[in-house]
C-alpha positions in Angstrom: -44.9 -4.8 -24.7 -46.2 -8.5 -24.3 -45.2 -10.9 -27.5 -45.1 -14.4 -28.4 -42.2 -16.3 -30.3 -43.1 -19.1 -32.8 -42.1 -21.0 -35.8 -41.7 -19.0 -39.5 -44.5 -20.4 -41.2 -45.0 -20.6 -45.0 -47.6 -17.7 -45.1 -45.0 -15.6 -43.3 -42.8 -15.2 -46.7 -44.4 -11.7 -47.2 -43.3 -10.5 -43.8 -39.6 -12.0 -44.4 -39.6 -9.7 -47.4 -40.9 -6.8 -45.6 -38.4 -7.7 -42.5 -35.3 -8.1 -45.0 -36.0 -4.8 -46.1 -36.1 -3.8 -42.6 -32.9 -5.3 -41.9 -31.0 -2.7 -44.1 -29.3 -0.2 -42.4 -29.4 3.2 -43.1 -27.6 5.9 -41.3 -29.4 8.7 -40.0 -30.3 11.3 -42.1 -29.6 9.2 -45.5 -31.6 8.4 -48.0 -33.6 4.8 -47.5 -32.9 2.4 -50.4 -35.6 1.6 -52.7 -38.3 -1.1 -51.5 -36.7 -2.8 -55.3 -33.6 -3.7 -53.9 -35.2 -6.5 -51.8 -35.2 -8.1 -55.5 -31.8 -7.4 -56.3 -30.8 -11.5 -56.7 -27.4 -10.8 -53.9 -30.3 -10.3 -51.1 -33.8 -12.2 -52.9 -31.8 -15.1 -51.7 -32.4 -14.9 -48.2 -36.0 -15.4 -48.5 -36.2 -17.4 -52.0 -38.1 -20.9 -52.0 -38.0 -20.4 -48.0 -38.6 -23.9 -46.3 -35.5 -25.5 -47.8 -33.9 -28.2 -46.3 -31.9 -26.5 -43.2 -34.0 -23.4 -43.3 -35.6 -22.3 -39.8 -36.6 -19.5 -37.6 -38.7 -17.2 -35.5 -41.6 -14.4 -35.9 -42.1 -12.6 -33.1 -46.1 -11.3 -32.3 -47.6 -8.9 -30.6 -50.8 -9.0 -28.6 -52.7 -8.2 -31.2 -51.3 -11.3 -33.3 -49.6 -8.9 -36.1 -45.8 -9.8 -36.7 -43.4 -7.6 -35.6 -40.1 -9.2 -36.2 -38.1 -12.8 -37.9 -35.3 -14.0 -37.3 -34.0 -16.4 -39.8 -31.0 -18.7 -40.4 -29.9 -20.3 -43.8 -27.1 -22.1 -45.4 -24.8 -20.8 -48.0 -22.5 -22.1 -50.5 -19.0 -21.4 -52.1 -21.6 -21.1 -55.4 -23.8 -19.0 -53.4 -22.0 -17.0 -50.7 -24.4 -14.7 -48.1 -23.1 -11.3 -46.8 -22.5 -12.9 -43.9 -21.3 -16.4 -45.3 -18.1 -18.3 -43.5 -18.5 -21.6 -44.7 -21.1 -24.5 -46.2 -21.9 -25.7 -42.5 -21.9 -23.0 -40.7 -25.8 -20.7 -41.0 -26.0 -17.1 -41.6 -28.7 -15.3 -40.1 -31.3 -12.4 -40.9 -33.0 -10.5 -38.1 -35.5 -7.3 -38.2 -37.8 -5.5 -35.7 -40.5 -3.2 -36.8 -38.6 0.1 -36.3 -41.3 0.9 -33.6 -41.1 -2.0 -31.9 -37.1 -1.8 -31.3 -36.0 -1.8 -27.8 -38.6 -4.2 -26.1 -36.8 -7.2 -26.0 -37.4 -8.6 -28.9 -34.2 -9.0 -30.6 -33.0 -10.3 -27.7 -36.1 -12.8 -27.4 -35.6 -14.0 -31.3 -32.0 -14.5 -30.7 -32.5 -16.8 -27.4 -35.0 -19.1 -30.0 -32.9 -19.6 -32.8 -29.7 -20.2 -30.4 -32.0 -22.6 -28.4 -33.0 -24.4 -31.8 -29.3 -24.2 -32.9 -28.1 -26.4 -29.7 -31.1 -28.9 -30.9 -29.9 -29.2 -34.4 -26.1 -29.7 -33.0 -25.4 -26.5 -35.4 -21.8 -25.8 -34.0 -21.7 -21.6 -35.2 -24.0 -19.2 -37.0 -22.8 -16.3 -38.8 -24.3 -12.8 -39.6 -23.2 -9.6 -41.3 -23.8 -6.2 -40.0 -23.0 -2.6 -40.6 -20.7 -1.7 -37.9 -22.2 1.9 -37.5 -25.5 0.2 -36.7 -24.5 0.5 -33.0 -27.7 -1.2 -31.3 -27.3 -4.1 -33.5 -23.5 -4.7 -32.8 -24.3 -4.0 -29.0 -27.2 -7.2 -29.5 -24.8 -9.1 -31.3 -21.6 -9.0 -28.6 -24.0 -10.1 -25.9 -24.3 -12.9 -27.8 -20.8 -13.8 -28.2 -20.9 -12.4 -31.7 -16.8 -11.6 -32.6 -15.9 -10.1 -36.2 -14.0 -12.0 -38.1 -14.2 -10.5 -41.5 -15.0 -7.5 -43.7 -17.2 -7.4 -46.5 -17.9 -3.6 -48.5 -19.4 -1.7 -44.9 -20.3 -4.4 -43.3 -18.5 -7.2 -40.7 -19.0 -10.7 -40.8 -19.6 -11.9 -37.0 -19.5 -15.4 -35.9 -20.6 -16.9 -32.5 -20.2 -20.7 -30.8 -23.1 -22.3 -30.0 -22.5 -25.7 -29.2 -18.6 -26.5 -28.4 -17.5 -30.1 -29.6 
């Protein structure tokens, strides 16, 4: 399946709520949370006032032109700690694919941009938090040099290098 990587864009907003809502695991056979949660304030603040200073990422395309998966990274705060949150420098990031669209390289493709952009801006580590039963995402992860380093309710907190100094 051919796609294209680009920028996030401000009229993307709606599909980084719809792709943060994507981004919750749920086991098989279990009940999917309720599309509200997205508005629950602990996970409205990955995508609030998006386009802050430090904020950047990636939609991937299909041929077709419709979005079929973000990848997003964003600083937290002591005041205003992420799932996935380490420290003030250090970006957490979001990722989705469009359940359909999962296993066509497009995780890996997202990943590849905002590592790429990472080395640009000199970012030294990003962080991410995951549910650890959400195998094909913790498989993505560790080819990444993802490593856990933390614990959080059911989900890890990973952390990988990206520019050594």
């Amino acid at each position: 399946m051919p796609y294209t990587i680009r920028p996030i864009e401000q009229r993307d907003i709606p599909f980084l709520r719809d792709m943060l809502y994507e981004s919750l695991f749920v086991p098989e056979g279990e009940q999917p949370f309720s599309k509200e949660i997205i508005h629950e304030p602990s996970l409205a603040k990955y995508v609030e006032a998006w386009g802050r200073e430090g904020d950047f990422g990636f939609i991937a395309m299909n041929d077709d032109g419709k979005s079929v998966g973000s990848i997003t990274a964003r600083y937290f705060d002591q005041n205003n700690q992420g799932y996935g949150y380490i420290s003030d420098d250090v970006p957490e990031i979001g990722m989705a694919v469009i359940a359909e669209n999962r296993g066509n390289g497009i995780g890996t493709a997202l990943l590849t941009a905002l590592f790429e952009h990472a080395r640009e801006r000199n970012i030294r580590r990003l962080s991410l938090s995951v549910d650890p039963m959400n195998l094909a995402a913790m498989k993505l992860y560790r080819r990444f040099a993802f490593r856990e380093v933390g614990k959080s309710g059911t989900s890890i907190t990973m952390v990988a290098v990206v520019n050594e100094s």
